[in-house]
C-alpha positions, -999 to 999 in steps of 0.1 A, spaced: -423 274 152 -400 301 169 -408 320 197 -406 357 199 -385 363 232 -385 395 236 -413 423 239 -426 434 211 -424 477 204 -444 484 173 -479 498 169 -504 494 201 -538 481 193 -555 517 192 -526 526 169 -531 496 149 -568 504 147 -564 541 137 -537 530 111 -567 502 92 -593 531 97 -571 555 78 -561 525 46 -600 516 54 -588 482 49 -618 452 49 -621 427 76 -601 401 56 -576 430 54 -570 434 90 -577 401 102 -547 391 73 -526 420 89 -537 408 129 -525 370 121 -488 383 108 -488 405 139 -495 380 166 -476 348 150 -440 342 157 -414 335 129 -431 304 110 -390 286 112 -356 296 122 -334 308 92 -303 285 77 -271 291 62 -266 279 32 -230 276 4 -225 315 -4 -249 327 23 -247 342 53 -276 347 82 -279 359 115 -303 380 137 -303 421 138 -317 434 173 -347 458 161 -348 486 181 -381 495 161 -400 466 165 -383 456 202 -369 419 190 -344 402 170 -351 398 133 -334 370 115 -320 375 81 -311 345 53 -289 370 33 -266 398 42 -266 411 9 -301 413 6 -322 403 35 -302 423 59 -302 452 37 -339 455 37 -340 454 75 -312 483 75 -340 499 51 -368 491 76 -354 495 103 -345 533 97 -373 546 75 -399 566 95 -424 554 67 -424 520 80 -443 513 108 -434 475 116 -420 448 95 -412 411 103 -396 381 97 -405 350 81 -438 352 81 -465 326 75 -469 317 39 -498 328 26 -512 325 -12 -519 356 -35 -540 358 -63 -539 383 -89 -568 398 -109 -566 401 -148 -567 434 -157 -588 431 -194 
């Protein structure tokens, strides 16, 4: 695990709370959402043969954000980073397993 040194900037708690009351997300939702919030980076990122990574220093979210790629994963975070549409965003993450539904 990696720590998260610096203070994090996004949403406050009431913020965060307003924000799940408006998606009216379920408990698994937000509890789901919560875990990502709280948890530092699951591992430090590595450079690999035709890849370059780093850190980017989030002014939105108040901490460094690593990036695997600078020709994708450092793009997003440009993305991120400057659209007023997203409210936080973070970096490796725990995994986590998704299942999709059949829609017939």
């Amino acid at each position: 695990m990696v720590e998260k040194e610096e203070e994090y900037k996004g949403l406050n708690p009431r913020e965060f709370e307003r924000w799940c009351q408006t998606l009216n997300l379920s408990a698994a939702g937000i509890e789901s959402i919560a875990a990502i919030r709280s948890a530092p980076p699951s591992r430090r990122v590595q450079g690999r043969a035709n890849n370059v990574s780093g850190t980017y220093p989030s002014q939105k979210m108040g901490l460094t954000i690593q990036f695997e790629s600078h020709k994708v994963e450092l793009w997003a975070i440009y993305l991120m980073e400057h659209d007023p549409n997203v409210l936080e965003y973070y970096d490796q993450p725990s995994c986590f397993k998704i299942q999709y539904t059949n829609k017939s």
